[in-house]
MARROFI-428360 format. One record per residue (C-alpha): residue in three letters; y, x, z. Coordinates in steps of 0.2 Angstrom, whole numbers, plus 2048, in hexadecimal, padded with zeros to 3 digits. Layout:
N
ALAYXZ/...
//
This chain:
404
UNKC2A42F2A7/UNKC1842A2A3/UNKC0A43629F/UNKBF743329D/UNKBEB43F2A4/UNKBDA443299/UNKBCB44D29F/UNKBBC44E299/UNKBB24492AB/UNKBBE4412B7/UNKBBD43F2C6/UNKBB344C2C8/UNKBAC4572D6/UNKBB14692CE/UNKBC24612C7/UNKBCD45C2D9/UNKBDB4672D3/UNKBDF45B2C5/UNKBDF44C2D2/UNKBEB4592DA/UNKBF645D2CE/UNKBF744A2C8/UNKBFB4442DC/UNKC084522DD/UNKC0F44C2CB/UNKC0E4392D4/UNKC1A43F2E3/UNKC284432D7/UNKC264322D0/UNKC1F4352BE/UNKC134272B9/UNKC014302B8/UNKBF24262AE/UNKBE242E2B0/UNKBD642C2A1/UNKBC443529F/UNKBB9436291/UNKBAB431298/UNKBA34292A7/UNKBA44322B9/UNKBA34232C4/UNKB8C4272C8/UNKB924392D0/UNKBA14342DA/UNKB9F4392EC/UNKBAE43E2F3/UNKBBC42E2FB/UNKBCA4372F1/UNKBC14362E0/UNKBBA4252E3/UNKBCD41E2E2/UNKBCF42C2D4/UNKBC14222CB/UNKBC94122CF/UNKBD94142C5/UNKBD241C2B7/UNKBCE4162A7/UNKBBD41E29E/UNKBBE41F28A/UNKBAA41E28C/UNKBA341529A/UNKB9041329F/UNKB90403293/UNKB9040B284/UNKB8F3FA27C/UNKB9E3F4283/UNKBA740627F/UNKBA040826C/UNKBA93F6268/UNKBB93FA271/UNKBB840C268/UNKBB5401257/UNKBC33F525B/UNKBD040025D/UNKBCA40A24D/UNKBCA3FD242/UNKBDD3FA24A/UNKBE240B249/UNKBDC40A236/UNKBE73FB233/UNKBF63FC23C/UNKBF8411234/UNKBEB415227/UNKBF5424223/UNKBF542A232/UNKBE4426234/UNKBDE430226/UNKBE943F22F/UNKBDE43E23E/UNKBD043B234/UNKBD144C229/UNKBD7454238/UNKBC644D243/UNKBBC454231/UNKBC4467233/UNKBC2468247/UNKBAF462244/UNKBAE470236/UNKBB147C243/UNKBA9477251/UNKB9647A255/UNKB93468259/UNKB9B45F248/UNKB9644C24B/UNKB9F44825C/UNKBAE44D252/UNKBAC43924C/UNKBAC43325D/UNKBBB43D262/UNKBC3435255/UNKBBD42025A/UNKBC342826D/UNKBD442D267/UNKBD641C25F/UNKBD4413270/UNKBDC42127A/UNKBEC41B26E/UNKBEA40A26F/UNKBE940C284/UNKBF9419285/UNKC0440B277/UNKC003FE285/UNKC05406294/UNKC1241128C/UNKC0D42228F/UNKC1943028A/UNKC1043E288/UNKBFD44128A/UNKBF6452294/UNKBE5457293/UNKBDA46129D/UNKBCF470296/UNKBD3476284/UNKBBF46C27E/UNKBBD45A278/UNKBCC454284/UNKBD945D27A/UNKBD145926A/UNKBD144726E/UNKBE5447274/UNKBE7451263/UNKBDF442259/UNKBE9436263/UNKBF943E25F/UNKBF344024D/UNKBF042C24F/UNKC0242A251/UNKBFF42A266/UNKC08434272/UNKC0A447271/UNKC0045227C/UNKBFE462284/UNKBEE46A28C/UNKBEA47629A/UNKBDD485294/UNKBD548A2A5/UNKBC749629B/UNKBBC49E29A/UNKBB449128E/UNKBC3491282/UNKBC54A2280/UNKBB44A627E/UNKBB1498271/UNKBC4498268/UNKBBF496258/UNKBB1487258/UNKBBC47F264/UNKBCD482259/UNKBD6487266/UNKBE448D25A/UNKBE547C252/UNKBE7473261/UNKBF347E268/UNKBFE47C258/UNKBFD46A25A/UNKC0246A26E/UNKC15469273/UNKC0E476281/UNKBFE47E287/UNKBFD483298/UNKBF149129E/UNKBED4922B3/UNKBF14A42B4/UNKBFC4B42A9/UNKBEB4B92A3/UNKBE54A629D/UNKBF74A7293/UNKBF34B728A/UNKBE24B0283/UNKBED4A127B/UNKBFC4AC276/UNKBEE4B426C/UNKBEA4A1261/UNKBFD4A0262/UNKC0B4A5256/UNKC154AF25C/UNKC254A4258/UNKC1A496262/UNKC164A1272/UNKC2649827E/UNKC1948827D/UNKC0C492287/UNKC0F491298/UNKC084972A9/UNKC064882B5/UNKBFA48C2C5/UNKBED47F2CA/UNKBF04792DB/UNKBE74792ED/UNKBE446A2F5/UNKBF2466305/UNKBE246530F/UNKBE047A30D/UNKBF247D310/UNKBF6471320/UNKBEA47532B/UNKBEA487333/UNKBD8490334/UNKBD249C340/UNKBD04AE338/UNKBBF4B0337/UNKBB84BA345/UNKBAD4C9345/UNKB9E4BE349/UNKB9C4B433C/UNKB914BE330/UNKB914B0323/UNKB994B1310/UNKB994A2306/UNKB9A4A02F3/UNKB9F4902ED/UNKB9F48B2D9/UNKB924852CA/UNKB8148F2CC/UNKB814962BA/UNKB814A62B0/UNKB944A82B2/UNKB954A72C4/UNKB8A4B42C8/UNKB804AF2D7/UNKB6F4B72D1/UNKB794C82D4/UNKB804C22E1/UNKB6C4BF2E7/UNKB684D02E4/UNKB764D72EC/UNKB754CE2FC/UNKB624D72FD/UNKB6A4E52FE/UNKB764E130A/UNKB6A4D9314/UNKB5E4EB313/UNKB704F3319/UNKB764E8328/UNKB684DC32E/UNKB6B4CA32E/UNKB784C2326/UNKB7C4B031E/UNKB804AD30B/UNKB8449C309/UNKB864942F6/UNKB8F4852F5/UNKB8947B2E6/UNKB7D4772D8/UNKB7847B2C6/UNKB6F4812BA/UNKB6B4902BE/UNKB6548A2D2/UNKB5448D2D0/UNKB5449E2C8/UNKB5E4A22D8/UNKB5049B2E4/UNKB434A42DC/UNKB4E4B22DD/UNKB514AF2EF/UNKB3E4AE2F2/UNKB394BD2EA/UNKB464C82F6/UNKB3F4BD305/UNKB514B7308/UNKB4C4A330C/UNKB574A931D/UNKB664B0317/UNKB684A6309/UNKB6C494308/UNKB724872FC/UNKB7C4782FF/UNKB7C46F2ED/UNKB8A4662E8/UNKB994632F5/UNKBA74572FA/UNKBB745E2FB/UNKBB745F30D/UNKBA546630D/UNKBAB474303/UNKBBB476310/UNKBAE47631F/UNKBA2484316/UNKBB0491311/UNKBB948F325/UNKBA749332D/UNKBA44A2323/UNKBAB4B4324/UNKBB24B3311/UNKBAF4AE301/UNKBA54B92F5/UNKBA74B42E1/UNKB9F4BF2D4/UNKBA14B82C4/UNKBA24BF2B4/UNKBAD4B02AB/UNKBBA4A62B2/UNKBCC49E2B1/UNKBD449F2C3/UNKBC84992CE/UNKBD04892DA/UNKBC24902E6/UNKBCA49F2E8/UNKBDC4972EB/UNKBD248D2F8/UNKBCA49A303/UNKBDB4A4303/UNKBE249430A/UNKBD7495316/UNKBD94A731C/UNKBCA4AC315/UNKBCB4BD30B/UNKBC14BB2FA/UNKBB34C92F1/UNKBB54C52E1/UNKBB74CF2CF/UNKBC24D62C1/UNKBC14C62B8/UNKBD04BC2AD/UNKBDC4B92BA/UNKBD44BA2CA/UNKBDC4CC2CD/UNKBED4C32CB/UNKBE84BB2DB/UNKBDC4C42E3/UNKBDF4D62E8/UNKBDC4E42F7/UNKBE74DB301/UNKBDD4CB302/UNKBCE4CF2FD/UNKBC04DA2F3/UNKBC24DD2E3/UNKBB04E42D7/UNKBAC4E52C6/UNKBA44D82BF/UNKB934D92BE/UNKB8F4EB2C7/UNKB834E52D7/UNKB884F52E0/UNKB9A4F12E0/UNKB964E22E6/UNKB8B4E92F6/UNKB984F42FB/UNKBA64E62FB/UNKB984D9305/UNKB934E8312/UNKBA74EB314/UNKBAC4DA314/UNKB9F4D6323/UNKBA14E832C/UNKBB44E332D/UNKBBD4E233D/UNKBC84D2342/UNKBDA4D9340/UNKBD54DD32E/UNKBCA4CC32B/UNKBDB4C5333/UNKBE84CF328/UNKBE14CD317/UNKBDE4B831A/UNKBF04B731D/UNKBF54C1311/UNKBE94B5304/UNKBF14A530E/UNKC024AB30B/UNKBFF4AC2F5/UNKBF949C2F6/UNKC064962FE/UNKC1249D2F1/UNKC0A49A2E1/UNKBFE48C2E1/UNKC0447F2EA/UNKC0546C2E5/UNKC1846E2E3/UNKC1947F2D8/UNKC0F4772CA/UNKC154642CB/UNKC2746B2C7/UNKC204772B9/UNKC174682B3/UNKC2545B2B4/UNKC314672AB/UNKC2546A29C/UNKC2245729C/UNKC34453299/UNKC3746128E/UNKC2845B282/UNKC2D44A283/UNKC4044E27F/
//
């Protein structure tokens, strides 16, 4: 079995669990090509991406040149070779551009689709999946509408449920063999675009953590270590500026502690200023962006990992800091709580500060048997629902089910 692999960004540093789930997919023996819309290669850091990037092929690469005349080549193929199917994709490009919000990449979709089918004919790929319900499912949906392969996409949210209609999530679902969502409540935001004598093509398949997480054994943190550490995109969604004011509160509570945010954004200097304005320069530090195993370093040298966003799928960070015996402060959001619970963690509503003081203030007043008992417990889920194997299986059974 053969199946080709399209993200939007890949490799990418927020994106390890599809090089996970395509390895694990490897170790059965399926045939995995990786293709990505566009070019990644600048803002590779990490060894494992760097070979990632090495076998993948990039619908647009930095010479544009070079890519709008291989885009134009296999157009003017796909045209001649199967006009009526090319007119299909055509109107079918024409009504997902109606919809959408920006209407003129539709066209380029279309020229990508063109040369996604010409690349899967020569290979012989089965069956094309996607990842993220955006322009990576609209493209395997003009390929397959090409005459190319047919597809199926993962949804991770929250972007496709909050935007459904300008991304015609209902269209592309009806043109999937299957869609898969990360978690129960990823599948009931696309049972909701589904008819219902469609809904046994929705599936629940969990993304993966990394062996790294799950082979070694980590200490339970110990009572001395008075260090939380959020990791994830500094942007609205996450909710570090709450999480700013909070930890001043905290910090007016207890004394010293450390808050440690592992990554970049958007939203990074709103966060410092906030940071200066609460005179918190030494209990707040920010990494920017980090390698895989700077990431694993940060959330085994901190107490926990505190999360408070307000939009998500099923965080991988989460899975990973469980993995790691680390008990998680997170919120009522999607399909955290399907994972997160009292018995691994802290649990507030999303977007109440004070809820989120009193988990922090419990969280670092906690003794080490309870530090201790709800890590294992969060190690323990991990191990049995999102490991490499679970979802390799899940995956390979859809695949061959699709491909008939």
């Amino acid at each position: 079995m053969r199946i080709g692999y399209l993200v939007n960004q890949y490799p990418k540093v927020s994106h390890t669990f599809v090089r996970r789930e395509i390895r694990a997919l490897e170790a059965r023996g399926i045939i995995v090509d990786r293709f990505s819309i566009r070019d990644t290669s600048a803002d590779v850091h990490d060894d494992d991406d760097r070979q990632e990037a090495q076998r993948t092929r990039v619908l647009l690469p930095s010479d544009r040149r070079a890519a709008a005349s291989a885009i134009a080549m296999a157009s003017a193929r796909a045209l001649a070779t199967h006009p009526g199917r090319f007119q299909e994709a055509t109107a079918l490009a024409i009504r997902l551009a109606r919809r959408a919000d920006r209407q003129v990449v539709h066209a380029a979709y279309l020229g990508e689709a063109a040369l996604l089918k010409q690349w899967c004919d020569g290979l012989g790929v089965e069956h094309v999946h996607a990842h993220f319900g955006t322009n990576s499912a609209a493209v395997a949906a003009l390929c397959h509408a090409l005459g190319g392969p047919g597809f199926s996409f993962t949804a991770h949210g929250p972007e496709e449920f909050d935007r459904p209609d300008l991304l015609a999530l209902d269209e592309k679902i009806a043109r999937a063999r299957f869609v898969v969502g990360v978690s129960s409540f990823g599948r009931s935001q696309l049972l909701r675009r589904t008819p219902v004598e469609q809904w046994d093509k929705i599936k629940v398949i969990p993304c993966v953590v990394d062996d790294t997480f799950l082979s070694e054994r980590f200490l339970s943190p110990s009572t001395a270590a008075r260090r939380l550490v959020c990791v994830g995109r500094i942007c609205e969604q996450k909710g570090q500026l709450l999480l700013i004011e909070a930890a001043a509160r905290v910090r007016d509570q207890l004394g010293h502690f450390e808050l440690v945010l592992v990554g970049d954004g958007e939203m990074r200097s709103h966060v410092e200023a906030l940071v200066a304005t609460h005179k918190l320069q030494g209990v707040v530090r920010i990494t920017g962006w980090a390698s895989g195993p700077e990431v694993r370093a940060e959330l085994s040298a901190g107490r926990a990992m505190v999360l408070p966003s307000f939009a998500e799928g099923l965080p991988v960070v989460i899975m990973e800091a469980l993995a790691l015996e680390r008990p998680v402060i997170s919120t009522y959001v999607a399909g955290i709580p399907e994972l997160v619970d009292d018995g691994c963690g802290w649990m507030v509503p999303a977007g109440s500060v004070d809820a989120l003081v009193d988990a922090m203030v419990a969280c670092l007043q906690a003794d080490a048997p309870t530090l201790t008992r709800l890590g294992q417990e969060g190690r323990r889920r991990v191990l049995t629902r999102h490991h490499a194997g679970l979802a390799a299986s899940l995956l390979e059974s859809a695949f061959r089910e699709a491909i008939g």
